[in-house]
Backbone as ProteinMPNN parsed JSONL, in Angstrom:
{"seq_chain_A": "XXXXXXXXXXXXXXXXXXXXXXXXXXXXXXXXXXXXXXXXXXXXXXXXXXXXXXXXXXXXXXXXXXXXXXXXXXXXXXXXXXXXXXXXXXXXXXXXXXXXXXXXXXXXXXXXXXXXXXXXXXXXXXXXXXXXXXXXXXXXXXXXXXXXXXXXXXXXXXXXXXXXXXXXXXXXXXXXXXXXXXXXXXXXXXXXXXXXXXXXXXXXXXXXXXXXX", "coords_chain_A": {"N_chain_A": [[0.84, -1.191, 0.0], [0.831, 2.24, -0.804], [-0.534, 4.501, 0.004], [-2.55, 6.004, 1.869], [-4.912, 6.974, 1.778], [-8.667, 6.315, 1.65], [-9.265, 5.898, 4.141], [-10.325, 7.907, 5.276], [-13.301, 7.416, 6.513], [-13.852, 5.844, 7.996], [-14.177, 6.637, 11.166], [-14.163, 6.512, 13.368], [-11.762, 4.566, 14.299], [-9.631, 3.546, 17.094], [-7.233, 2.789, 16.68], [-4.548, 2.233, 14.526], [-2.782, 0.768, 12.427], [-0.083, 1.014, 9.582], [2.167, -0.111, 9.095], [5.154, -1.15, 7.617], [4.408, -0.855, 4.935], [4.565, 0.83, 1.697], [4.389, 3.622, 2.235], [4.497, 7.049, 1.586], [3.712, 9.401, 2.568], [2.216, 11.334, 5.207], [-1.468, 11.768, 5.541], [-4.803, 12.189, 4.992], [-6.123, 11.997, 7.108], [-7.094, 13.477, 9.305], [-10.136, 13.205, 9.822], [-9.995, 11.393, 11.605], [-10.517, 11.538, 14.161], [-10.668, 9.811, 16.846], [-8.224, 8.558, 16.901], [-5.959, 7.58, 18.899], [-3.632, 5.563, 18.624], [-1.065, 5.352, 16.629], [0.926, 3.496, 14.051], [3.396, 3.573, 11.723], [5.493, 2.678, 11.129], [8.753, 1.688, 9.415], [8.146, 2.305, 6.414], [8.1, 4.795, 3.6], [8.051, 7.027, 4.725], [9.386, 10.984, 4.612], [8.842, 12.485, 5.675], [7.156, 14.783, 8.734], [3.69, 15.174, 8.738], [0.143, 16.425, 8.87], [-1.223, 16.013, 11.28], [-1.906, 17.695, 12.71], [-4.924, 18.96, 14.657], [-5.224, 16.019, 15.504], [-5.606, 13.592, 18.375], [-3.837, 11.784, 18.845], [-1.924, 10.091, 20.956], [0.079, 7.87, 21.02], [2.764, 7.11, 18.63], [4.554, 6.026, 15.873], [7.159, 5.814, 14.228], [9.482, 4.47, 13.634], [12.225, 3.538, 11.318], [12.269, 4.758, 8.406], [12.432, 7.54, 6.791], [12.993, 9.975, 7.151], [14.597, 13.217, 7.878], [15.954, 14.262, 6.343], [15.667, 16.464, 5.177], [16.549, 18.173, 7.363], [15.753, 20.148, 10.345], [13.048, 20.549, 10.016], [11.347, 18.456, 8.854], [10.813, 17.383, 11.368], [9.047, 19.024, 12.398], [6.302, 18.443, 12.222], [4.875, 17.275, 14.306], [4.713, 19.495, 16.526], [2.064, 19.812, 15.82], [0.327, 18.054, 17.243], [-0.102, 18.349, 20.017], [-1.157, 16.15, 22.358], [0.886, 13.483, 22.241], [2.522, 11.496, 23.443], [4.256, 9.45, 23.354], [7.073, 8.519, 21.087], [8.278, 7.093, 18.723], [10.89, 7.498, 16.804], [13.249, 5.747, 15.996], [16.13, 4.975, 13.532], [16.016, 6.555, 11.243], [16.977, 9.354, 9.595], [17.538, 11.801, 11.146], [19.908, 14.31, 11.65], [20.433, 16.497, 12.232], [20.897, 18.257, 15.435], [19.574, 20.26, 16.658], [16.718, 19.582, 16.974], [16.283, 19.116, 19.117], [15.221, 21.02, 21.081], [14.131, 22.581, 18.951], [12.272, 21.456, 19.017], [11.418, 18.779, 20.408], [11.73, 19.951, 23.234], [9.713, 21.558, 23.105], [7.696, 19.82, 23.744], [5.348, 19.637, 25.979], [4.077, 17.046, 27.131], [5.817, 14.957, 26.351], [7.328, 11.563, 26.872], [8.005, 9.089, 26.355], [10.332, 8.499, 24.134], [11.825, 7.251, 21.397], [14.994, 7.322, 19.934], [16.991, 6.006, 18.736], [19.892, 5.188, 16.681], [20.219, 7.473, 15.006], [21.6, 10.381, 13.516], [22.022, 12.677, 15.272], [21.813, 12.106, 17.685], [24.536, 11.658, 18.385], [25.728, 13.93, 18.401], [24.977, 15.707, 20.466], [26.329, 16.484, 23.064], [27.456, 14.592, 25.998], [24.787, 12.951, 26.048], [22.221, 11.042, 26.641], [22.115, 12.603, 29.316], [22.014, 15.446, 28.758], [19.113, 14.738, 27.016], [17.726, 13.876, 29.238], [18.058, 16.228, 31.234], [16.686, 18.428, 29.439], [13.862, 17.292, 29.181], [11.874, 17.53, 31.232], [9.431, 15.794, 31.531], [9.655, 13.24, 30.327], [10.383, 9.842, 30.789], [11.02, 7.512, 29.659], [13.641, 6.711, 27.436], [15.144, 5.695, 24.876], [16.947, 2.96, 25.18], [15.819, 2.245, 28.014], [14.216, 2.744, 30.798], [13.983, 6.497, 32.519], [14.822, 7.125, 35.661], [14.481, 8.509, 38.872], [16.064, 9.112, 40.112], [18.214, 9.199, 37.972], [17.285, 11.142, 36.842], [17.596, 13.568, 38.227], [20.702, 13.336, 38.965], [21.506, 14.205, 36.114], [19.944, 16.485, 36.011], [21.66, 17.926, 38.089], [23.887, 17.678, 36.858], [24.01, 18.99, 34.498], [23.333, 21.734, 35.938], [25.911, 21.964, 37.072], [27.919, 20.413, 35.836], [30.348, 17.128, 36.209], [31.319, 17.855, 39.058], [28.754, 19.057, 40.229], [27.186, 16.759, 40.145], [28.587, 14.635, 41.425], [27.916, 15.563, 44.302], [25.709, 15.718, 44.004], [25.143, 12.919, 43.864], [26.382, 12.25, 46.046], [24.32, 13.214, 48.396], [22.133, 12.158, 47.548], [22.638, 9.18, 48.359], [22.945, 9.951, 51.131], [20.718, 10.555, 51.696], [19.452, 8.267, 50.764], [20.12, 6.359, 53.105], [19.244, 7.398, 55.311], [16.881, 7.092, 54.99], [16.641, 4.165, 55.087], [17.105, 3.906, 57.834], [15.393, 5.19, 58.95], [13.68, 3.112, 58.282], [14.294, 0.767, 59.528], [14.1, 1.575, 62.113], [11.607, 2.254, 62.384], [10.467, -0.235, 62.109], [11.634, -1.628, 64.38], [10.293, -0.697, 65.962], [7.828, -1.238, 65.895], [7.667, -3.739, 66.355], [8.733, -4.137, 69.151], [6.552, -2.694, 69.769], [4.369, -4.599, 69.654], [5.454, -6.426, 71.524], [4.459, -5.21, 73.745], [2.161, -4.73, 73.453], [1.33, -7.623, 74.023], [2.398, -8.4, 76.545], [0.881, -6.901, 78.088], [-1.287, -7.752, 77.259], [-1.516, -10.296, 78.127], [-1.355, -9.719, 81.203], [-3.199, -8.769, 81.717], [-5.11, -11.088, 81.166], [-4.06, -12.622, 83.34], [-5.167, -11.101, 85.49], [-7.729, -11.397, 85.218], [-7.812, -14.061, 85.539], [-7.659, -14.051, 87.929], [-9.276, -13.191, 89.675], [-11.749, -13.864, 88.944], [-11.166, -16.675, 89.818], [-10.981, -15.738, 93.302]], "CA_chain_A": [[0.0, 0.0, 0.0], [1.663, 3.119, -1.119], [-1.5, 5.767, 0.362], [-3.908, 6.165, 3.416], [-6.574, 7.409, 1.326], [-9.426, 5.988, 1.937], [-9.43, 5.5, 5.766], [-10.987, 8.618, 6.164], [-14.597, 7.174, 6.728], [-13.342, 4.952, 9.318], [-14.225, 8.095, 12.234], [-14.026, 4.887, 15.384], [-10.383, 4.202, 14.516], [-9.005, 3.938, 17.577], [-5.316, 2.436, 16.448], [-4.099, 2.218, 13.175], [-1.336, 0.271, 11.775], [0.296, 0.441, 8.633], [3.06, -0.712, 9.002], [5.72, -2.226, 6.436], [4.007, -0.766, 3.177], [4.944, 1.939, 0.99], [3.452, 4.716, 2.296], [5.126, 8.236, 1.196], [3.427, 10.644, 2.776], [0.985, 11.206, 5.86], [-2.35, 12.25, 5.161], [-5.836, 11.838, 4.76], [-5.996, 11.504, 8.785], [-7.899, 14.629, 9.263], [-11.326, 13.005, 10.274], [-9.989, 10.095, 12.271], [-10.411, 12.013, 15.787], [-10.509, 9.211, 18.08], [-7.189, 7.75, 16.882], [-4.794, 7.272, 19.676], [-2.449, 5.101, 18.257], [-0.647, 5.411, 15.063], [1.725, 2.697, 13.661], [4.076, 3.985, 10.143], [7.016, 2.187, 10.74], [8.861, 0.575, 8.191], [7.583, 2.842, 5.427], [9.179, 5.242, 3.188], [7.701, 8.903, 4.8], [9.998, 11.436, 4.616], [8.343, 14.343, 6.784], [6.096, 14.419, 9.813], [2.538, 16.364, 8.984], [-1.257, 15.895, 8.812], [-1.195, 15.543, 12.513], [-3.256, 18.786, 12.873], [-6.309, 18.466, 15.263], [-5.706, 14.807, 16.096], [-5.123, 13.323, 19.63], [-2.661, 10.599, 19.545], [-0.906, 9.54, 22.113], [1.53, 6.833, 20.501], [3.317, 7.161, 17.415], [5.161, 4.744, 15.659], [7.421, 5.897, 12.611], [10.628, 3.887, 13.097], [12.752, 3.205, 9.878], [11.809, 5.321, 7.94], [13.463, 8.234, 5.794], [13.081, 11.153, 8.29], [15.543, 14.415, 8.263], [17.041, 14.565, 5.25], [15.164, 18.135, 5.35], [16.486, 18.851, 8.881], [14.233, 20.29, 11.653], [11.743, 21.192, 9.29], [10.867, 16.967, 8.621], [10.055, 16.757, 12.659], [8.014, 20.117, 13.237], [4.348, 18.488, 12.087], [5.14, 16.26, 15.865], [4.237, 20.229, 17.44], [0.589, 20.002, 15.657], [-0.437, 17.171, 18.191], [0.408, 18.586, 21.229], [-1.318, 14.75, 22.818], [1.655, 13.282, 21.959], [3.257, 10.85, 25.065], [5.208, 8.215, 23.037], [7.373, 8.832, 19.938], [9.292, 6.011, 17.974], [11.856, 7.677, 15.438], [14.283, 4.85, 15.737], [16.646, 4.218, 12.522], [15.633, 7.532, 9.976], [18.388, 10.066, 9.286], [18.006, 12.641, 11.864], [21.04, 14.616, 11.864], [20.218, 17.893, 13.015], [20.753, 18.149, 16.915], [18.721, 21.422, 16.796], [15.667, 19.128, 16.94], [16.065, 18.992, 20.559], [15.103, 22.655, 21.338], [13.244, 23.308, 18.034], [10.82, 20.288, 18.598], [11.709, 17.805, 21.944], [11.309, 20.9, 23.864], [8.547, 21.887, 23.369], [6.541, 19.191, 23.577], [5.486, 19.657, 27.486], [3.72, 15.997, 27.563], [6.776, 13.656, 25.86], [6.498, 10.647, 28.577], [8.481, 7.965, 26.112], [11.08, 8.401, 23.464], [13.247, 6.087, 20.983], [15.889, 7.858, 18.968], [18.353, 5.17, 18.466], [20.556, 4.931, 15.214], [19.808, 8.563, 13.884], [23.131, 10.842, 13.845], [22.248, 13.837, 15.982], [22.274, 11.767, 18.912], [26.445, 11.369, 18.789], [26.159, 15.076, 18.33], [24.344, 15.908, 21.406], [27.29, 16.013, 24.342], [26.57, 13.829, 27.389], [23.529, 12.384, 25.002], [21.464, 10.956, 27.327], [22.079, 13.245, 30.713], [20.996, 16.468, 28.41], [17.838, 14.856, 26.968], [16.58, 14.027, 30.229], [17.674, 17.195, 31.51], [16.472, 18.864, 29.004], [13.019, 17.125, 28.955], [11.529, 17.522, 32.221], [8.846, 14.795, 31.637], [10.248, 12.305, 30.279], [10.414, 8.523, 31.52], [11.384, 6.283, 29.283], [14.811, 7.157, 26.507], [15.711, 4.813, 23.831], [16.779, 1.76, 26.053], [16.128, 2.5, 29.764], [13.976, 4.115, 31.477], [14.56, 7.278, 33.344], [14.524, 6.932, 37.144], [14.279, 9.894, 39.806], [17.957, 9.446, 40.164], [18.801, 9.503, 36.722], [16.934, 12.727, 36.139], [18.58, 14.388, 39.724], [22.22, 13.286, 38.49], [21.217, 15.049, 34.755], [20.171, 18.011, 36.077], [22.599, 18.586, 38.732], [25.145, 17.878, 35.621], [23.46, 20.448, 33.401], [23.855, 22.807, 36.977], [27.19, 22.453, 37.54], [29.233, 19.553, 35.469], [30.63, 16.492, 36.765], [31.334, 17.989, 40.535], [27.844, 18.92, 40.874], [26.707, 15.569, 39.733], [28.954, 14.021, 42.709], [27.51, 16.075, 45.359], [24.047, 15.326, 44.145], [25.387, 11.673, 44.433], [26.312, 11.72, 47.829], [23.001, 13.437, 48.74], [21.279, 10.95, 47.211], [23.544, 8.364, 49.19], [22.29, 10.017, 52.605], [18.851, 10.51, 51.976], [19.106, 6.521, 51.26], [21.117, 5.956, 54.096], [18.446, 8.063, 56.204], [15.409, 6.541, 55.009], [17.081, 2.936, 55.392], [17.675, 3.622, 58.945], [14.175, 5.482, 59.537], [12.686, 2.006, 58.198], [14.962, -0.209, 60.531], [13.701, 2.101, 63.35], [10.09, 2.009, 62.345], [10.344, -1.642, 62.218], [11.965, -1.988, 65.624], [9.12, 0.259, 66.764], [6.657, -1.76, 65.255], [8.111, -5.386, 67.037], [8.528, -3.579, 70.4], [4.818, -2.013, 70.595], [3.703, -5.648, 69.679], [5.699, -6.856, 72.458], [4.05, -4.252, 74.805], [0.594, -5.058, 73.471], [0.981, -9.121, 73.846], [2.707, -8.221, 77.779], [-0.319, -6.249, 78.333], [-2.93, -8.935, 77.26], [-1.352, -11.548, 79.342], [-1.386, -9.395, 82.396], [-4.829, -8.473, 81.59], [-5.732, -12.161, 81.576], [-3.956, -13.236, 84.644], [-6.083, -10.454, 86.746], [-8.964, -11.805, 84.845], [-8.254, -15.51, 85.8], [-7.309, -13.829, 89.54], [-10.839, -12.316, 90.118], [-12.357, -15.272, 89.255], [-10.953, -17.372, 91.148], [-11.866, -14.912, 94.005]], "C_chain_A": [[0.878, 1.244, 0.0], [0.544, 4.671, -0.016], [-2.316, 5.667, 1.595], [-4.928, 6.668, 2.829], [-7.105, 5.88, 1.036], [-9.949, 5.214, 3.517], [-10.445, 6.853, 6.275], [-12.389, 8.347, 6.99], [-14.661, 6.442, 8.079], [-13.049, 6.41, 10.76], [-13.81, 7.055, 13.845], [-13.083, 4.341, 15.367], [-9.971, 4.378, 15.629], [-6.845, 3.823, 17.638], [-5.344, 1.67, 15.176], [-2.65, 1.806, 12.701], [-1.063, -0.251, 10.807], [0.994, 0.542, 8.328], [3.69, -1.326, 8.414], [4.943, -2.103, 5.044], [4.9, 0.195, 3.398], [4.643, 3.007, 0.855], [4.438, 5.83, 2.001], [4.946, 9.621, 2.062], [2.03, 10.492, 4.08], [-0.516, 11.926, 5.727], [-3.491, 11.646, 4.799], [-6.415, 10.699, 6.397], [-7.307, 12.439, 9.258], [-9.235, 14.129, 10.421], [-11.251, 11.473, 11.403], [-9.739, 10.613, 14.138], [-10.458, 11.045, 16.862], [-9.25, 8.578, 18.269], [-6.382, 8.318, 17.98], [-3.569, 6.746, 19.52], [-1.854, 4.869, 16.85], [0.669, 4.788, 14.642], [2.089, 3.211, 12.179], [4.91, 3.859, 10.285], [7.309, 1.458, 9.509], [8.067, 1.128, 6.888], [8.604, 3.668, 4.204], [8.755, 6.962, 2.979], [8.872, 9.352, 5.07], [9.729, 13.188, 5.511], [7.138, 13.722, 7.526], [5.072, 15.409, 9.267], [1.583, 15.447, 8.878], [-1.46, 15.626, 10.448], [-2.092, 16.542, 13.319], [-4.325, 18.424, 14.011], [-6.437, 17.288, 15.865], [-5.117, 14.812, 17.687], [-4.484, 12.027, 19.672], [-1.54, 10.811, 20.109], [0.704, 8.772, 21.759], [1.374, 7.147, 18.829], [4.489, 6.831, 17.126], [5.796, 4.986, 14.054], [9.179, 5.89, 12.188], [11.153, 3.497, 11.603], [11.969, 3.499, 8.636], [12.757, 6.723, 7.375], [13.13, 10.008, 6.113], [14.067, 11.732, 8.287], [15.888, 14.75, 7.392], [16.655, 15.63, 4.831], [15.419, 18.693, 6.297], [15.523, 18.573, 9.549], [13.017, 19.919, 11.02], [11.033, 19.486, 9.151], [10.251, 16.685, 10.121], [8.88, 17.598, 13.034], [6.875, 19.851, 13.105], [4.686, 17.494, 13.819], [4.206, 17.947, 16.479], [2.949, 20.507, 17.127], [-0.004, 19.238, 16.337], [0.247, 17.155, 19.147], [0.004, 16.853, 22.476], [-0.002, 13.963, 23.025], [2.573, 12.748, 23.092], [4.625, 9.989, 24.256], [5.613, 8.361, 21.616], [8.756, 8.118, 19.616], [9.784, 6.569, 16.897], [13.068, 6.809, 15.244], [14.425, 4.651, 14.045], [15.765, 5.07, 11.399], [17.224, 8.253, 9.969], [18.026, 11.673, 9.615], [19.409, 13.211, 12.165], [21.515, 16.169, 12.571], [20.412, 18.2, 14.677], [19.743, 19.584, 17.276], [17.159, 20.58, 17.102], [15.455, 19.164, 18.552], [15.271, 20.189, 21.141], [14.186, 23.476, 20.468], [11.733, 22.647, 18.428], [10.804, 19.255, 20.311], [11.311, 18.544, 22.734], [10.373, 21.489, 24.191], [7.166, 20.736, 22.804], [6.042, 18.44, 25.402], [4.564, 18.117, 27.99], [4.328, 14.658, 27.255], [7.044, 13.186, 27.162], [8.214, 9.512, 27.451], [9.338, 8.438, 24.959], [12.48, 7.751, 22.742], [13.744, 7.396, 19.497], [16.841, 7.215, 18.404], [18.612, 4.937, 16.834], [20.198, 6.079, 14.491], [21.088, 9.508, 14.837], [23.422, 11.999, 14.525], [22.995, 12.876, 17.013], [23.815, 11.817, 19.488], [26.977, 12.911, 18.476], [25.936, 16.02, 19.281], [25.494, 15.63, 22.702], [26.503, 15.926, 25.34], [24.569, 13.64, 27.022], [22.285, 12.251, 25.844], [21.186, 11.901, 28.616], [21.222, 14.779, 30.114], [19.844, 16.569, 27.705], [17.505, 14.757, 28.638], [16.699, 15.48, 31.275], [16.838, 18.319, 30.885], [14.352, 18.895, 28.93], [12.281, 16.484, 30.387], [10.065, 15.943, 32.675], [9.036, 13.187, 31.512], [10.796, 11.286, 30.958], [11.453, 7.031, 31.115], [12.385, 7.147, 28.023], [15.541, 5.731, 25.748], [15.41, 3.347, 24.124], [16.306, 1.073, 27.195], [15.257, 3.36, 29.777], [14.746, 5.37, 32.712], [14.004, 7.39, 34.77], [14.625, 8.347, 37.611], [15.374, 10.151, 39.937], [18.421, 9.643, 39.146], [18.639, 11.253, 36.814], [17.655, 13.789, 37.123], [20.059, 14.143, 39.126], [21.786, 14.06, 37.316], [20.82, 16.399, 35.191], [20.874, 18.624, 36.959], [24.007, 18.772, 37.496], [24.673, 18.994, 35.134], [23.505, 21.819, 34.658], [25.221, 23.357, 36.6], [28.242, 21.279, 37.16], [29.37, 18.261, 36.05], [30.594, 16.654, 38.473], [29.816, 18.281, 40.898], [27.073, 17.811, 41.074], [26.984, 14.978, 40.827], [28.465, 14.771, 43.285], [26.161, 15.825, 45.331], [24.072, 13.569, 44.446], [25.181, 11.188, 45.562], [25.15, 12.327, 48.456], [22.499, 12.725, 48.778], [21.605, 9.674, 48.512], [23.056, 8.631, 50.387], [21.469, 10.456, 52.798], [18.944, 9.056, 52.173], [19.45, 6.377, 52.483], [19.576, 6.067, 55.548], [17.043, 7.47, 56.65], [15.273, 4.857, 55.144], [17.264, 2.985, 57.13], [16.25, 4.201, 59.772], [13.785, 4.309, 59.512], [13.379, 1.165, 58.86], [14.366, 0.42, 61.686], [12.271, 1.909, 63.465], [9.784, 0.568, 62.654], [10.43, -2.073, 64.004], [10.696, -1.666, 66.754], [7.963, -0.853, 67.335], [6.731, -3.185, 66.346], [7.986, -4.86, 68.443], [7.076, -2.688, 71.31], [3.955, -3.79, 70.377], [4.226, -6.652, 70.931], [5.131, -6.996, 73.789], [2.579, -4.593, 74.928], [0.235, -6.653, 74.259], [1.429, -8.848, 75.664], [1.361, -7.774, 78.573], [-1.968, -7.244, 78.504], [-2.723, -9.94, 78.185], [-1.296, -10.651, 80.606], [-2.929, -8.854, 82.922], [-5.642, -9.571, 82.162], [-5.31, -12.915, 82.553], [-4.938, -12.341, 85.784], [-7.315, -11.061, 86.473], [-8.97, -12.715, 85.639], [-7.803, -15.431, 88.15], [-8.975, -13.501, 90.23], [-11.777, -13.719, 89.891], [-12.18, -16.607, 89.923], [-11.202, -17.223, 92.756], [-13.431, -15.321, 93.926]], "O_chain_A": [[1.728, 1.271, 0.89], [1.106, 5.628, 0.517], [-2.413, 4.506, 1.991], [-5.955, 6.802, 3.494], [-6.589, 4.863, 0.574], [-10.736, 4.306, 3.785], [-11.127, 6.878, 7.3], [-12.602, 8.981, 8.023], [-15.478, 6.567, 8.991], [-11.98, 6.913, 11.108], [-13.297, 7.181, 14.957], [-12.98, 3.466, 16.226], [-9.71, 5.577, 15.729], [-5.867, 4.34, 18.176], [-6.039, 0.692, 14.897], [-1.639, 2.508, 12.661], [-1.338, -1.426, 10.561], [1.143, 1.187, 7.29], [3.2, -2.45, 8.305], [4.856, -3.009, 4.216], [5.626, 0.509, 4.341], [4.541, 3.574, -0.233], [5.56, 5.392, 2.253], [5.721, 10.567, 2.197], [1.074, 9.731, 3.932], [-0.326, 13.121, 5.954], [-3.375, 10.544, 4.264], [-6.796, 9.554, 6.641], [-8.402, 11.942, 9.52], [-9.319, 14.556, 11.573], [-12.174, 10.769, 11.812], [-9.01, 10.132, 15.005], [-10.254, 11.546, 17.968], [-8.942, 8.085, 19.354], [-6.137, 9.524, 17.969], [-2.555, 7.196, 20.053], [-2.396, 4.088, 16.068], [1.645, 5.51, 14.845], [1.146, 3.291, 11.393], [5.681, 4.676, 9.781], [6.543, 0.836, 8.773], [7.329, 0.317, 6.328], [9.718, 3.22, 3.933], [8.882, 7.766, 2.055], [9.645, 8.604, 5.669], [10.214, 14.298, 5.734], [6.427, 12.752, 7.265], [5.467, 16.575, 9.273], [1.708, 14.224, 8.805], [-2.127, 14.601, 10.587], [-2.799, 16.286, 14.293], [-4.44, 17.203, 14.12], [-7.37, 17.1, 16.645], [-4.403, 15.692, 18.167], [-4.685, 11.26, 20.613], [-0.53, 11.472, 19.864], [1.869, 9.007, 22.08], [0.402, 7.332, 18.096], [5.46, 7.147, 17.813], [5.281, 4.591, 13.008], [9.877, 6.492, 11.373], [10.309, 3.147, 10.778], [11.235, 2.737, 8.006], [13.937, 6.712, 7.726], [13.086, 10.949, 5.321], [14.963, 11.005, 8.716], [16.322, 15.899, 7.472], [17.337, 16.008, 3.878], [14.806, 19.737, 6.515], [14.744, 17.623, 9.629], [12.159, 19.136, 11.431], [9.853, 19.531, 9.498], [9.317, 15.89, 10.219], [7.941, 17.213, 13.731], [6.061, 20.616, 13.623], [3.611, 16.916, 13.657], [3.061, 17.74, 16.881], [2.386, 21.328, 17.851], [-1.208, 19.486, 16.282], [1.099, 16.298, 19.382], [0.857, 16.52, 23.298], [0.213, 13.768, 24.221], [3.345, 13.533, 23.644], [5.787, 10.011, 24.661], [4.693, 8.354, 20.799], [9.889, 8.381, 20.02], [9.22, 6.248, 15.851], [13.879, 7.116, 14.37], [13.492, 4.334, 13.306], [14.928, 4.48, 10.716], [18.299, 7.739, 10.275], [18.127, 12.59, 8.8], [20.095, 12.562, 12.956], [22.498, 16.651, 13.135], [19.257, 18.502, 14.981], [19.258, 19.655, 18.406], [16.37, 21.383, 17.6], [14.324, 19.245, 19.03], [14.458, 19.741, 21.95], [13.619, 24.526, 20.769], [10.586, 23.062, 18.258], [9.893, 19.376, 21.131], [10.319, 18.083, 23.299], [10.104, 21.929, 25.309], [6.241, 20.78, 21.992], [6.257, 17.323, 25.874], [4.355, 18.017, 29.199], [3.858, 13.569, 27.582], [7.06, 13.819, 28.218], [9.304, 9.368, 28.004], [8.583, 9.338, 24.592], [13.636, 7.698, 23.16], [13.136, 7.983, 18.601], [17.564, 7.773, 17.58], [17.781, 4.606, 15.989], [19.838, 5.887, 13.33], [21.421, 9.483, 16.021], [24.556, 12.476, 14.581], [24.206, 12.782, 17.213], [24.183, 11.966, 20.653], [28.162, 13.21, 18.326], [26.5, 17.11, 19.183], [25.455, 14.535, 23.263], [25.491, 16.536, 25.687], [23.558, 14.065, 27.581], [21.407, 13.114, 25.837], [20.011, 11.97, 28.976], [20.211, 15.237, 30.645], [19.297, 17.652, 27.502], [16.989, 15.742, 29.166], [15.75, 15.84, 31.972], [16.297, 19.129, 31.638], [13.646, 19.886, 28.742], [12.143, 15.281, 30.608], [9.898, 15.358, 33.745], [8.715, 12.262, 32.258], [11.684, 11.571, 31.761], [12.111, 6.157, 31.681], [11.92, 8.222, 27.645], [16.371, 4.972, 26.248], [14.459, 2.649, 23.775], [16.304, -0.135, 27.433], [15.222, 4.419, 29.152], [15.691, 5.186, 33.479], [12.838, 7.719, 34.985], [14.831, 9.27, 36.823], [15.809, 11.302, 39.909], [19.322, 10.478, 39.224], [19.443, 12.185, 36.841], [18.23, 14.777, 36.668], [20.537, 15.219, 38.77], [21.615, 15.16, 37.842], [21.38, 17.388, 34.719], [20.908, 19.852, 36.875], [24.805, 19.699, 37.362], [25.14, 20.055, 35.55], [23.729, 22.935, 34.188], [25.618, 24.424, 36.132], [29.232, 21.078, 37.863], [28.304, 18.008, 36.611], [30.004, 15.826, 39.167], [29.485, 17.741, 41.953], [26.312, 17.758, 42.04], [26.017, 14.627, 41.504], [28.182, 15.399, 42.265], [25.465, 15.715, 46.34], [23.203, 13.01, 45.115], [24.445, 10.337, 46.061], [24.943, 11.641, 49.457], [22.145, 12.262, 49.862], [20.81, 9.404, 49.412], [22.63, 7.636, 50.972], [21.163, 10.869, 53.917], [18.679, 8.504, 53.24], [18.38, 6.171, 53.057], [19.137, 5.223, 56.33], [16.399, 7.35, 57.692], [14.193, 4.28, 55.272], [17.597, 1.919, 57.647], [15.972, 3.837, 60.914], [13.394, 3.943, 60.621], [12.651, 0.186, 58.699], [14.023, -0.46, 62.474], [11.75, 1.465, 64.488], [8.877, 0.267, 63.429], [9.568, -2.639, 64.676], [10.34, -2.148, 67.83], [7.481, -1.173, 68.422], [5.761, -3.497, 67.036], [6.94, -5.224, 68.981], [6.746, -2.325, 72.439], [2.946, -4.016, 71.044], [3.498, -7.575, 71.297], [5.105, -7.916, 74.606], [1.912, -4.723, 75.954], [-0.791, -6.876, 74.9], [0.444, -9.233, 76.295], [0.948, -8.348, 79.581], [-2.966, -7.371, 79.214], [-3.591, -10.396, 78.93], [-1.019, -11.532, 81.42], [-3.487, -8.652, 84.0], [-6.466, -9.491, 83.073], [-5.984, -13.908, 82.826], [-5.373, -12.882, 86.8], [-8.046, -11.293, 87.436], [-9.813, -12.687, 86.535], [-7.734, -16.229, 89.085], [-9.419, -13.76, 91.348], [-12.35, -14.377, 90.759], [-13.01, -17.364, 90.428], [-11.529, -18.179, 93.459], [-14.275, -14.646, 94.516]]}, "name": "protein", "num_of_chains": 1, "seq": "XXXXXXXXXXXXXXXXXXXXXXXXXXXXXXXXXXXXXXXXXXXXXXXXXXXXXXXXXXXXXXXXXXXXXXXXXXXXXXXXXXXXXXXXXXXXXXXXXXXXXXXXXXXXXXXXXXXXXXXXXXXXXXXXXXXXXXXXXXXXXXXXXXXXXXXXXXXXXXXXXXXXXXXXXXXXXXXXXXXXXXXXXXXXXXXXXXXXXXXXXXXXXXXXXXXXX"}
C-alpha cells in the first residue's frame, strides 16, 4: 500500500497500523479524531505532517526516511500537542537542533526512541541532556529514566561532573536516612507488639485472679 486514502470514513479508529508498506506521505488523517495510536514504521515517509487536530498519544514511525530536510521533517510532531510516546528509531536525523526546536517543546513527551539517527552522537553527554532537558520524560531509547537519573542530569546540566557528585552523595544520605528510619520504624513496630501481647497476658492473669476470688 503506497497511500492512506481511503481510511478517512473509518471516524471509530481507535489504532491504526500500517506498518511495512509503501506509504510516502501522511495524510488523509484529518477526520480520524478518536485515533490514539498510530503505527508507520517501516515505510518510506519522509516528513512528519497531517497531525493537525488529532489526539494521539503513541506514534510509531521507526525506519523510515526522516531528516534529510532537517528540523523542518520533525516540526508536524508540534501540531499534536497529545503526543506521550514517539518512535523515530533508525531515519536520518542529523540535526541536533531538533532537541530545542521540537523535543522541547513538547510539554507531555512521557516515552522516546531515537536510536541509530546521527544527531544523537552530536548531542554532548547524550542521554544526561535529553533528560535534563526534557523535564517529563520517563522512558529514553533503552532505559527508562529513574528519579535518580533525572537528579544526576540536572545537577550535571547545573554544575558539570562535581555537581553531579555532590548530588550523588546526597542521594547516598537521603538513602542511608530513610534505610535507617525504616529499621527504626520496624523496631518500633516489634517492640509495641511486644508491649501489646505483655499487656494482654497481664490483663488475663487479673482476669483468671478475680475469678478465682
Amino acid at each position: 500500500m503506497q497511500s492512506l486514502d481511503g481510511l478517512q470514513s473509518n471516524v471509530e479508529l481507535v489504532s491504526l497500523y500500517m506498518h511495512e508498506n509503501c506509504i510516502r506521505k501522511m495524510e488523509h488523517l484529518s477526520t480520524l479524531r478518536n485515533l490514539r495510536v498510530l503505527n508507520l514504521a517501516d515505510n518510506c515517509i519522509e516528513r512528519i505532517e497531517g497531525l493537525q487536530g488529532l489526539n494521539i498519544d503513541t506514534l510509531y514511525l521507526g525506519r523510515n526516511r526522516i531528516g534529510h530536510g532537517g528540523v523542518d521533517d520533525l516540526r508536524g510532531l508540534l501540531e499534536c500537542p497529545s503526543l506521550t510516546c514517539i518512535d523515530l528509531q533508525n531515519n536520518y536525523i542529523e540535526d541536533e537542533a531538533v532537541l530545542s526546536e521540537v523535543f522541547e517543546r513538547m510539554p507531555h513527551l512521557k516515552v522516546l526512541y531515537l536510536l541509530n539517527n546521527g544527531f544523537t552522537k552530536k548531542i554532548k553527554n547524550y542521554r544526561k541532556t535529553m533528560t535534563a532537558k526534557l523535564p517529563s520524560l520517563t522512558y529514553l531509547d533503552d532505559r527508562p529514566v529513574f528519579e535518580e537519573d533525572r537528579r544526576h542530569a540536572e545537577a550535571f546540566a547545573r554544575g558539570g561532573i562535581e555537581e553531579e557528585r555532590k548530588e550523588r552523595d546526597k542521594i547516598r544520605k537521603e538513602t542511608a536516612a530513610k534505610e535507617e528510619a525504616n529499621r527504626q520504624a520496624f523496631k518500633d513496630m516489634i517492640a509495641k507488639a511486644k508491649e501489646e501481647r505483655r499487656l494482654a497476658r497481664e490483663a488475663e492473669e487479673k482476669l483468671k485472679q478475680t475469678v478465682e476470688v
